[in-house]
Wavefront OBJ file of the C-alpha trace (Angstrom):
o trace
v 129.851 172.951 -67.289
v 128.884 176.358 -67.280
v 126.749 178.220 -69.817
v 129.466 180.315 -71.045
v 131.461 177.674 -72.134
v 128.753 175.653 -74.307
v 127.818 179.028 -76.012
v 131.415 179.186 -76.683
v 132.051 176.114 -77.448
v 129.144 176.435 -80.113
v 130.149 179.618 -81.700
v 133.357 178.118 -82.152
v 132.354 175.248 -83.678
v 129.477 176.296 -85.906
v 131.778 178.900 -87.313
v 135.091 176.976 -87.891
v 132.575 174.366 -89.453
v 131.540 176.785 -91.762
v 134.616 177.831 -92.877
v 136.296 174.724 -92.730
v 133.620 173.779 -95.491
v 134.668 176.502 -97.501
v 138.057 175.920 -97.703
v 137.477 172.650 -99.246
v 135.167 174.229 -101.957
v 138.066 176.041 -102.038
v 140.407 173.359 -102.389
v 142.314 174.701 -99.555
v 142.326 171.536 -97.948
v 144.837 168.143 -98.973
v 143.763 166.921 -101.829
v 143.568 163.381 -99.243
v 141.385 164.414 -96.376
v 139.307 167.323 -98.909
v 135.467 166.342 -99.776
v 134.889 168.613 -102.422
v 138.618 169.647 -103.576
v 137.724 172.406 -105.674
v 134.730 174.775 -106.981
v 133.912 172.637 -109.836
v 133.365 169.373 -107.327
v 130.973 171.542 -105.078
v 129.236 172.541 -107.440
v 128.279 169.375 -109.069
v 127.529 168.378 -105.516
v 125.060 171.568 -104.888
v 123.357 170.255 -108.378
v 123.058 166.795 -106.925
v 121.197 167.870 -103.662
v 119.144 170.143 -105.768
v 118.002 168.158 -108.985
v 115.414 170.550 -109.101
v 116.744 173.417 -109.726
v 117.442 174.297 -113.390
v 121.679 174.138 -113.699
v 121.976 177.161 -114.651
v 120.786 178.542 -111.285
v 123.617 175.960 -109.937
v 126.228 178.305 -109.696
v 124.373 181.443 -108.449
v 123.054 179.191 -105.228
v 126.877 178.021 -104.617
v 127.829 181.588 -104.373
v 125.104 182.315 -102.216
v 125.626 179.543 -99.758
v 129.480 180.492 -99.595
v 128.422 183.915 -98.862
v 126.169 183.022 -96.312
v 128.766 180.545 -94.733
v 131.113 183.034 -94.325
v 129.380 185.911 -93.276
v 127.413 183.592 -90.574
v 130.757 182.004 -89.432
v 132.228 185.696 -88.949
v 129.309 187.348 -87.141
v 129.244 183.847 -84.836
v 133.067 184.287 -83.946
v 132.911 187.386 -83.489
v 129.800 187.590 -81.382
v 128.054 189.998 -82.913
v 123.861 189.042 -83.493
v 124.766 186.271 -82.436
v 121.504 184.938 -81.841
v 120.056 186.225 -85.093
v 123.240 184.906 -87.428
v 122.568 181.423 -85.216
v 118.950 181.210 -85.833
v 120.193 182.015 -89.528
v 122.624 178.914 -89.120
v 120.290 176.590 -88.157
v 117.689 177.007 -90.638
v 120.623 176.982 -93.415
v 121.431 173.833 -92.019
v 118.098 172.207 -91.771
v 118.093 173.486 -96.001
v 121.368 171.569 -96.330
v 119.831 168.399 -94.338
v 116.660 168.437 -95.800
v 118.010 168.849 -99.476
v 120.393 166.046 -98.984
v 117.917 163.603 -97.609
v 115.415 163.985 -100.534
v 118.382 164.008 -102.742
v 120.583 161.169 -101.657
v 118.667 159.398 -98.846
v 118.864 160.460 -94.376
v 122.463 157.915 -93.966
v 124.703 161.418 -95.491
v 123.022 163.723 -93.438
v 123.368 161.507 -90.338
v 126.887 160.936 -90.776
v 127.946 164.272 -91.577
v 125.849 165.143 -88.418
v 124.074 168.031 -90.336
v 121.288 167.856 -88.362
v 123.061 167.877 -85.149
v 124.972 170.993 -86.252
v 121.286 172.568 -87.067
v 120.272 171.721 -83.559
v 123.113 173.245 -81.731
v 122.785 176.558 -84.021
v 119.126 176.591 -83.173
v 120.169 175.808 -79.433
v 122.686 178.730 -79.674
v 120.090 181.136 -80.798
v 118.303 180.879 -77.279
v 121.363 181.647 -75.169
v 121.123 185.210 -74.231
v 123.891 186.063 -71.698
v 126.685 187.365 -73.241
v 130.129 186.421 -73.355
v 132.972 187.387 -74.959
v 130.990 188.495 -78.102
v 131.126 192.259 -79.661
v 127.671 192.580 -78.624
v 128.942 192.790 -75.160
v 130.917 196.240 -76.836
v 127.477 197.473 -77.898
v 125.612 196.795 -74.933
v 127.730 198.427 -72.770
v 127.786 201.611 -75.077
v 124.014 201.450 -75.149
v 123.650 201.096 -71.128
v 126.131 204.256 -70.490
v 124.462 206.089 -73.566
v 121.112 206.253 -71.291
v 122.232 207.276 -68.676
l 1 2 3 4 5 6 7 8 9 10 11 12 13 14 15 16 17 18 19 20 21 22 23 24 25 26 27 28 29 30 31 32 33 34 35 36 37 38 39 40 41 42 43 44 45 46 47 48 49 50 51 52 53 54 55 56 57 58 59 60 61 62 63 64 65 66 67 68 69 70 71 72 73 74 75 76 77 78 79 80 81 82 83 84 85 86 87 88 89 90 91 92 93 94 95 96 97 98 99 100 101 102 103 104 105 106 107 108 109 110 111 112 113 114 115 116 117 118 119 120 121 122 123 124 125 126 127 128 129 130 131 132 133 134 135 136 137 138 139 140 141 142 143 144 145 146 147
């Protein structure tokens, strides 16, 4: 398989990951296949992998974690940084893992496959050739702006 079509194949799926994870905060998933359902749900869940944070903080880290979700799954899609916003990815990731298996024991993030997802956005961060990313856009621009 070529190169291409893994980094592909990983943008794709890191990002649709992302945002498939927000929907459900969002309870924009059916109510039968959602984890989370609604805002209220995730963020008891965000308390639970994080019983040491104060709750009051709760809320302010499930805002920032959406942000981040979304604004990493965009920038992957899209191609742009792409190996910055995947480095990004996998280190959110390893958080997520990491918090969960101090939390609530390794078996979650094994079968969720967190740490595989960290993996393949730490793997994506090393592929360099471009393809069909915006960076492409601004490479180009750059190469015929020198000369």
């Amino acid at each position: 398989m070529k190169l291409k079509i893994i980094k592909l194949f990983l943008r794709l799926a890191l990002s649709l990951s992302f945002l498939s994870a927000v929907a459900d905060r969002f309870g924009l998933w059916p109510e039968n296949i959602s984890v989370w359902q609604n805002w209220s749900n995730f963020l008891d869940y965000t308390q639970l992998i994080n019983p040491w944070l104060p709750h009051h903080v709760i809320p302010l880290i499930g805002v920032i974690v959406t942000v981040l979700e979304i604004a990493f799954a965009m920038f992957l899609l899209i191609g742009l940084k792409t190996e910055f916003f995947a480095k990004l990815s996998g280190f959110l990731l390893l958080i997520f893992a990491l918090s969960m298996a101090f939390s609530t024991g390794i078996k979650g993030v094994l079968d969720f496959s967190v740490l595989s997802a960290s993996a393949g956005a730490f793997a994506l961060s090393q592929f360099k050739e471009k393809y069909i990313e915006l960076d492409l856009l601004f490479s180009k621009a750059s190469a015929e702006l020198k000369t």
